[in-house]
PAZA-599809 format. One line per 2 residues: number of its first residue (from 1); their letters; for each residue x, y negated, z of C-alpha. Coordinates in steps of 0.2 Angstrom, whole numbers, plus 2048, in hexadecimal, padded with zeros to 3 digits. Each point is the difference from the previous one (the first is absolute). Layout:
N
NUM> A> X/Y/Z ~ ... .
This chain:
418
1> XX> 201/DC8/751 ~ 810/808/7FB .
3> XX> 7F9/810/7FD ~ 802/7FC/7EE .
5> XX> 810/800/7F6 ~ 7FB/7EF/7F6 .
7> XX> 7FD/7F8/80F ~ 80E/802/807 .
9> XX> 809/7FD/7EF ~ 7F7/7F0/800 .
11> XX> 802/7FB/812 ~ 814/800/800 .
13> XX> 800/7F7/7EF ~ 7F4/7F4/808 .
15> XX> 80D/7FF/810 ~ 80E/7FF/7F6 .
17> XX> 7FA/7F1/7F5 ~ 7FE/7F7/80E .
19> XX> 80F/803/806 ~ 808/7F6/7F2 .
21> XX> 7EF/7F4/7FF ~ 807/7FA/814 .
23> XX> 812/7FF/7FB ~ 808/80D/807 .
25> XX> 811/805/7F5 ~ 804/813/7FE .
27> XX> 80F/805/7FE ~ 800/80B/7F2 .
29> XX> 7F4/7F5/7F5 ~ 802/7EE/7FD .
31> XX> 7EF/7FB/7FD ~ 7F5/7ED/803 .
33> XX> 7EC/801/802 ~ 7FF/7FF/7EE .
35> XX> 80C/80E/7FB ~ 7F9/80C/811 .
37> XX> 7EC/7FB/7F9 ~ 802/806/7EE .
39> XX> 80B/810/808 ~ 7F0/804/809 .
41> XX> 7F6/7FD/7F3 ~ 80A/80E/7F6 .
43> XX> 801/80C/80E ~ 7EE/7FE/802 .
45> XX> 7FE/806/7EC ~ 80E/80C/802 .
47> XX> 7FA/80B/80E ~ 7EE/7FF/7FA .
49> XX> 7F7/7F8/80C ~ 7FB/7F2/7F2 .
51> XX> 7FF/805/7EE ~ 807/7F6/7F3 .
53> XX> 7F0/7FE/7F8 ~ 7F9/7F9/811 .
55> XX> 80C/7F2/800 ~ 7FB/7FA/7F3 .
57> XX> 7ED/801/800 ~ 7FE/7FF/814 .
59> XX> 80F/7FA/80A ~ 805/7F1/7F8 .
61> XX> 7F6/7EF/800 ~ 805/7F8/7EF .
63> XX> 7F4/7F1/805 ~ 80E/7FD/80E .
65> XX> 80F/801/7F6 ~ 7F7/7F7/7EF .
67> XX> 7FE/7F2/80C ~ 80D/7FE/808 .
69> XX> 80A/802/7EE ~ 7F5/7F1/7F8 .
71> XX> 803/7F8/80F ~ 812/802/800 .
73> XX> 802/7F9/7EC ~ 7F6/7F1/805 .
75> XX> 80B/7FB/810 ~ 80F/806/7F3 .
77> XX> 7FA/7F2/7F7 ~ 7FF/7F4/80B .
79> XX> 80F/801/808 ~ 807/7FE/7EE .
81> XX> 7F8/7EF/7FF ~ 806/7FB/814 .
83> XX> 7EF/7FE/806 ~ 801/806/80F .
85> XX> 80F/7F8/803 ~ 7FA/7EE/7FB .
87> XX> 7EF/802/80A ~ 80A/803/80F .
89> XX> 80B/7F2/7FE ~ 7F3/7F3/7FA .
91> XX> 7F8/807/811 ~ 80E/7FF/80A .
93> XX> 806/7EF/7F9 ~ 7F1/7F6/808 .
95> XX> 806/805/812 ~ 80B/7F5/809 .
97> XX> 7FE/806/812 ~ 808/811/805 .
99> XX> 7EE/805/808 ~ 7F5/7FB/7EE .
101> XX> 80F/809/7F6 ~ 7FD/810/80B .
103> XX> 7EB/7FB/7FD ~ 801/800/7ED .
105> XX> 80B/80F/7FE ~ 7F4/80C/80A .
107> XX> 7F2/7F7/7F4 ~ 809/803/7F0 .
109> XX> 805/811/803 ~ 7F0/808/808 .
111> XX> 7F7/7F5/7F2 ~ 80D/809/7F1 .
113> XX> 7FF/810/807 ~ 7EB/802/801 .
115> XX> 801/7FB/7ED ~ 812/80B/7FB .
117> XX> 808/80D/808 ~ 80B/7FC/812 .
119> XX> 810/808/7F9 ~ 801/7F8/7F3 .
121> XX> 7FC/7EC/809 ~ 80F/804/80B .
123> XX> 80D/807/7F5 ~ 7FA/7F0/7F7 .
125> XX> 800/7F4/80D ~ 80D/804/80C .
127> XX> 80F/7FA/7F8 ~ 7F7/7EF/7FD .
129> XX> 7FB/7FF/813 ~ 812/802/805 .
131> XX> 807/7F2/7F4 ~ 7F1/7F5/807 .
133> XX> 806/803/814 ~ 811/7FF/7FC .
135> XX> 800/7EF/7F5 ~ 7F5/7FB/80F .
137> XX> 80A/806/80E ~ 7F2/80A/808 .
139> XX> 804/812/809 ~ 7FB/80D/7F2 .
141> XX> 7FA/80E/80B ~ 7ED/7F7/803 .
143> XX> 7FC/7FF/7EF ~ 808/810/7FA .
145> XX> 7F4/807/80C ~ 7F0/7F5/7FC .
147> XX> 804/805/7ED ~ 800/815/805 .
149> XX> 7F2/7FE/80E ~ 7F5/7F4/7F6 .
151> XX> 800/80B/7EE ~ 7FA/80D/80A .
153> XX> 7F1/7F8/80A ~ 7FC/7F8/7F0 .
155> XX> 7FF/80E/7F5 ~ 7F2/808/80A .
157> XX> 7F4/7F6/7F8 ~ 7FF/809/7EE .
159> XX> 801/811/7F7 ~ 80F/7FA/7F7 .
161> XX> 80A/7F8/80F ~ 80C/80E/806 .
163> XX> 802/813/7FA ~ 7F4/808/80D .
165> XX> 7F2/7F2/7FD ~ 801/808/7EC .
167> XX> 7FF/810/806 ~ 7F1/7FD/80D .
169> XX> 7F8/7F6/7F1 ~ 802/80E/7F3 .
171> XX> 7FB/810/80E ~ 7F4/7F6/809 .
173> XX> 7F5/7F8/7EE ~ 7FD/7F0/80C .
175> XX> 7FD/7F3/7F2 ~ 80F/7F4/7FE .
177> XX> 7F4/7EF/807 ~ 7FA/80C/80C .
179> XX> 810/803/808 ~ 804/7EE/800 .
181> XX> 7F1/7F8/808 ~ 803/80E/80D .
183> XX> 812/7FC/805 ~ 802/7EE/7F9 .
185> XX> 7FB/7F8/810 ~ 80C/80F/80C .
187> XX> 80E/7FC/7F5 ~ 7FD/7EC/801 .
189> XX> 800/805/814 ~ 810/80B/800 .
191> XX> 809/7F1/7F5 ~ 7F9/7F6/810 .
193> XX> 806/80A/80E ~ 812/802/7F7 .
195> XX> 803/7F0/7FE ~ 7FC/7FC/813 .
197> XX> 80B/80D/806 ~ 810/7FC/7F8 .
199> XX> 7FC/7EE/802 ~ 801/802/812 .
201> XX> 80D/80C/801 ~ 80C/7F5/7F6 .
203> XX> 7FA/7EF/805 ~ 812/7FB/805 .
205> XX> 806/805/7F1 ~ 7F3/7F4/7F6 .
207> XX> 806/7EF/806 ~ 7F6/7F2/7FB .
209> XX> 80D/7F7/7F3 ~ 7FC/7FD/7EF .
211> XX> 802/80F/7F1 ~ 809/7F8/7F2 .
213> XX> 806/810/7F6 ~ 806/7FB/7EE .
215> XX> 7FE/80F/7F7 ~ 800/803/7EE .
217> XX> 7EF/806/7FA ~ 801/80F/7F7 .
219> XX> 801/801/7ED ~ 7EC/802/7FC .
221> XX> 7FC/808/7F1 ~ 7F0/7F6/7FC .
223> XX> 7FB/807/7F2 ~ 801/812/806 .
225> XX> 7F7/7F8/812 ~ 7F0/7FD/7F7 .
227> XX> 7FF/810/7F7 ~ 803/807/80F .
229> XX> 7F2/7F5/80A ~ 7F4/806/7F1 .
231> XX> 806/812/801 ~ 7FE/7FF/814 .
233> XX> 7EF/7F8/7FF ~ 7F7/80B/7F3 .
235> XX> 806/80E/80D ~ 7F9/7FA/80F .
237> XX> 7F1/7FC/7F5 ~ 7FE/812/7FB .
239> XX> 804/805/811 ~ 7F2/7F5/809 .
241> XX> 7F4/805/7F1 ~ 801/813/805 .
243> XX> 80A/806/7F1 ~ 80C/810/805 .
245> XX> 810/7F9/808 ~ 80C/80C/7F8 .
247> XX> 7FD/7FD/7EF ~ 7FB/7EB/802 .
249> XX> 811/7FD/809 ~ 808/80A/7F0 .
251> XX> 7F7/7F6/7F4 ~ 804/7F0/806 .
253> XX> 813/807/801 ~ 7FF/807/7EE .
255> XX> 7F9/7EE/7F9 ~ 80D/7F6/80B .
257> XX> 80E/80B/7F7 ~ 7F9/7FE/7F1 .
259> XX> 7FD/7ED/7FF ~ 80F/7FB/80C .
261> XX> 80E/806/7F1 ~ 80B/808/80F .
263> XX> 807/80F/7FC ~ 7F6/80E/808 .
265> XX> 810/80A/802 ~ 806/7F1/80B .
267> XX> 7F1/800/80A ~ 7FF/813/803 .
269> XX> 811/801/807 ~ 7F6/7F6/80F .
271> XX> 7F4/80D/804 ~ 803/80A/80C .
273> XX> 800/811/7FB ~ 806/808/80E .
275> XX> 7F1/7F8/80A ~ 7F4/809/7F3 .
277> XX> 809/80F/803 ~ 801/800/813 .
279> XX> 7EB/7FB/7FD ~ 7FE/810/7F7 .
281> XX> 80B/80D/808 ~ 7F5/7FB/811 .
283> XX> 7F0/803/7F7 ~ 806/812/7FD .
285> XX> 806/804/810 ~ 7F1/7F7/809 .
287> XX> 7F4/80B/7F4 ~ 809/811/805 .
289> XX> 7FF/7FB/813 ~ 7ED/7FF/7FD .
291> XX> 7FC/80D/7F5 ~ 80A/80C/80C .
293> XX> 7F4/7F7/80D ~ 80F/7F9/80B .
295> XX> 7F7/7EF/7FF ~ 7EF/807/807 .
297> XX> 808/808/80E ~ 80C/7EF/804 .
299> XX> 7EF/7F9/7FF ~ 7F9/80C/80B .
301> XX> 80A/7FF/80E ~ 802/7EC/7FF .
303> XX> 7EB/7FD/7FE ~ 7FC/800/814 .
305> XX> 80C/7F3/805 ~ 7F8/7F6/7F1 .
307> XX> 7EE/800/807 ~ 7F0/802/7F8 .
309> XX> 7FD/7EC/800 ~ 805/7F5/7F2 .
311> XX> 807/7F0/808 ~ 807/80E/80C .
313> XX> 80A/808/7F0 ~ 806/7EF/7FB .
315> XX> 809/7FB/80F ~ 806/811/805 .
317> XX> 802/807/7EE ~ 80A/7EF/7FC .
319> XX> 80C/803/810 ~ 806/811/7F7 .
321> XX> 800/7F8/7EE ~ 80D/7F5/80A .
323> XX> 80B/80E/807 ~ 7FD/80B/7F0 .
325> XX> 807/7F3/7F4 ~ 811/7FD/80A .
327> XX> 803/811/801 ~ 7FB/805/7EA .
329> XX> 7FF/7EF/7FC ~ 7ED/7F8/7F8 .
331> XX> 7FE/806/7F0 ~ 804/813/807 .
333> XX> 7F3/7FF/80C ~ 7F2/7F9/7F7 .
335> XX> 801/80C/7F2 ~ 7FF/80F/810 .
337> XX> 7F4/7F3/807 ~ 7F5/800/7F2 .
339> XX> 7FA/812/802 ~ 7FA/7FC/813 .
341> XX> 7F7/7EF/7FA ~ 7F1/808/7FA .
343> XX> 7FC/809/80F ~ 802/7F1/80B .
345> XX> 7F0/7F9/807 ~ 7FF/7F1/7F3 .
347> XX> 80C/804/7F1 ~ 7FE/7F0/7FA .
349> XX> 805/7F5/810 ~ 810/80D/804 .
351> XX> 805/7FE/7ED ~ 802/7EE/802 .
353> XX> 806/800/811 ~ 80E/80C/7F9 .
355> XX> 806/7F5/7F4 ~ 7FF/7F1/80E .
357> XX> 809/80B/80C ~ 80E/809/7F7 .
359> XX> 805/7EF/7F6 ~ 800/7F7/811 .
361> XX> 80B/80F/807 ~ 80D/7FB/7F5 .
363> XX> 803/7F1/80C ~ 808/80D/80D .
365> XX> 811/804/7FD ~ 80D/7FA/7F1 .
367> XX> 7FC/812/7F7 ~ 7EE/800/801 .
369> XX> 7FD/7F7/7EF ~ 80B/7FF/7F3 .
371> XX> 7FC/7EC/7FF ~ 809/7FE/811 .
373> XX> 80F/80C/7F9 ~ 800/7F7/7F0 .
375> XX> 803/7ED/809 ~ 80C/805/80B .
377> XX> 80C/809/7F4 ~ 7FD/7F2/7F3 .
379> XX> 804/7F5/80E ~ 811/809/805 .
381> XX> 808/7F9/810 ~ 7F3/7F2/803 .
383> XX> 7F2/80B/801 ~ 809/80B/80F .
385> XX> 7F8/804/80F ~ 801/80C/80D .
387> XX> 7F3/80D/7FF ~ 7F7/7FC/812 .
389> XX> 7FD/7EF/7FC ~ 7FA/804/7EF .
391> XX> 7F4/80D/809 ~ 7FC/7F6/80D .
393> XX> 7F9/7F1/7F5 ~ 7FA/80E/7F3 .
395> XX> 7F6/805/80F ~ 7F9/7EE/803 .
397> XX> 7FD/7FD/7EC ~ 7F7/813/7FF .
399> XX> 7F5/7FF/80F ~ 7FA/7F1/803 .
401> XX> 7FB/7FD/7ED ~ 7F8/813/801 .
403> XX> 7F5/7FC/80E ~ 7F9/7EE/7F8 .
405> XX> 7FD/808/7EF ~ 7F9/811/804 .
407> XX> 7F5/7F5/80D ~ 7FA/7F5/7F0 .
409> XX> 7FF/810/7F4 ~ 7F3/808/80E .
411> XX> 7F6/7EF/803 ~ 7FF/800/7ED .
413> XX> 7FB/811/801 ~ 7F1/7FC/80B .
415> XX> 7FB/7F0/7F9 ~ 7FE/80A/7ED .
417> XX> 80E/7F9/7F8 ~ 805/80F/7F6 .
């Protein structure tokens, strides 16, 4: 295998991007897992083991990053007008037991983040949540946690839920309705079990007295909300009708722009261009690793322990989806994921069971998705919590809603559903 120089070349770029991609800090280079992707990226180009005119014809999935661009401008948006805010405190509002106000967040944060992406509902959200529990008196920790656990189980149920799920979409060609009548129903289980599980692990911390939070609803931009409903809906319209993901979700983020007045310049400053950047510096270094055929050879050797039988690949290709995305994080893996896919026994189930699998992974430990890092910074000294306890009910929020909804995507499976 290393008998070739490009191979090799592309091997220790390979290594050392992932170095960076699990957070280890060299001493001599101050680079994050964006700034150590797009290095890898150029080190791939630089030592010829990708050509520059590969990268751009071959390596990089514009689909994926047009969609998650247009997706982006529309959220932009809608944060603009407060939204997602005002949804959450309408919800949130109507509770007054400590029980129901844990119920209705898990609803309304797995129900905005199948529609929107999950990042964006909790840097959203999670101030709001915290005035609500304090006006109210209520330990913050359960709902900081219900807020992180339940964007992620809700996001599993479309294309356009979390970063990964965009990239499965786009890799995969699964149609967007598709996707979703195959992990609508998992997802709807998942929301289940995690609301189970924190309910009973923080039923003495949820008394029985009565919620009265008087909180100040946010300043709704009404105006703005309704383009923003018809921008969202023409979307979701295009996406259900079959029309190309990328370029529907850019269209309804142009004509939002557009009739909305806001100053694109404004709203631009909210995308995330370093996402976009970590997005495509991946692609390269994922395409040199295969063209060098490191990916077949990982494949190789992994292939036994996965079996020849489909339901078989779910359970035990899902256990090292698991591992895989605490060590590299989700969207790492899926794109060196999507190479194996096709040779799996029934690319279509193991496509969607990815997306279910790596999203529900997230679940695990505070670093395993960027939701859970993003509530818990936003949330400062009320979202601290030793890293045991957070694995340890991370453990019960990962497997227990893994093993109910991969159960339902399989029953589904042999009943015809997708």
């Amino acid at each position: 295998m290393l008998d070739h120089p490009e191979v090799l070349t592309a091997l220790v770029i390979f290594i050392a991007t992932y170095l960076f991609l699990i957070g280890a800090e060299l001493p001599f280079l101050k680079l994050d897992r964006p700034g150590g992707a797009v290095a890898g990226a150029v080190a791939m180009v630089a030592f010829g083991v990708v050509t520059p005119t590969e990268v751009y014809r071959d390596a990089i999935n514009w689909d994926t990053l047009v969609l998650l661009l247009g997706m982006m401008v529309i959220t932009s948006v809608m944060a603009r007008a407060a939204i997602f805010r005002w949804v959450s405190w309408a919800a949130l509002r109507k509770a007054h037991s400590p029980r129901m106000l844990l119920a209705v967040l898990v609803l309304v944060a797995g129900s905005m983040s199948a529609l929107l992406v999950n990042d964006t509902i909790c840097v959203m959200c999670t101030p709001l949540v915290l005035a609500l529990v304090e006006a109210a008196g209520l330990p913050p920790l359960p709902y900081l946690l219900a807020l992180a656990f339940a964007s992620n189980a809700g996001s599993v149920a479309t294309e356009t839920g979390n970063p990964q799920n965009m990239l499965i979409g786009t890799l995969s060609g699964i149609p967007y309705a598709q996707f979703a009548k195959a992990l609508l129903l998992p997802a709807i289980l998942s929301l289940a079990c995690v609301l189970v599980v924190l309910l009973l692990v923080f039923r003495r911390d949820l008394g029985k007295q009565l919620v009265e939070a008087d909180v100040r609803p946010p300043p709704l931009d009404r105006t703005l909300a309704v383009l923003c409903a018809f921008a969202l809906a023409f979307v979701l319209t295009g996406f259900l009708l079959g029309y190309s993901l990328a370029w529907t979700a850019m269209t309804g983020g142009a004509l939002l722009l557009a009739a909305s007045r806001v100053s694109p310049k404004e709203m631009f400053a909210q995308v995330d261009g370093t996402l976009l950047l970590f997005f495509a510096g991946l692609f390269v270094v994922t395409h040199g690793v295969a063209e060098a055929g490191i990916t077949e050879k990982i494949h190789a050797a992994l292939a036994p322990a996965f079996g020849d039988d489909a339901v078989h690949q779910t359970y035990r290709f899902g256990a090292f989806t698991v591992v895989a995305c605490q060590l590299v994080s989700n969207v790492p893996f899926v794109l060196l994921a999507a190479h194996w896919i096709p040779k799996l026994a029934d690319p279509h189930l193991s496509w969607l069971s990815l997306a279910l699998v790596s999203t529900l992974a997230g679940n695990l430990t505070p670093v395993a998705s960027v939701a859970n890092l993003i509530v818990l910074e936003l949330a400062g000294d009320k979202g601290k919590i030793p890293f045991l306890r957070f694995l340890w009910l991370g453990a019960l929020c990962t497997i227990l809603p893994l093993a109910v909804a991969l159960a339902a995507l399989l029953i589904e499976r042999r009943l015809h559903f997708f």
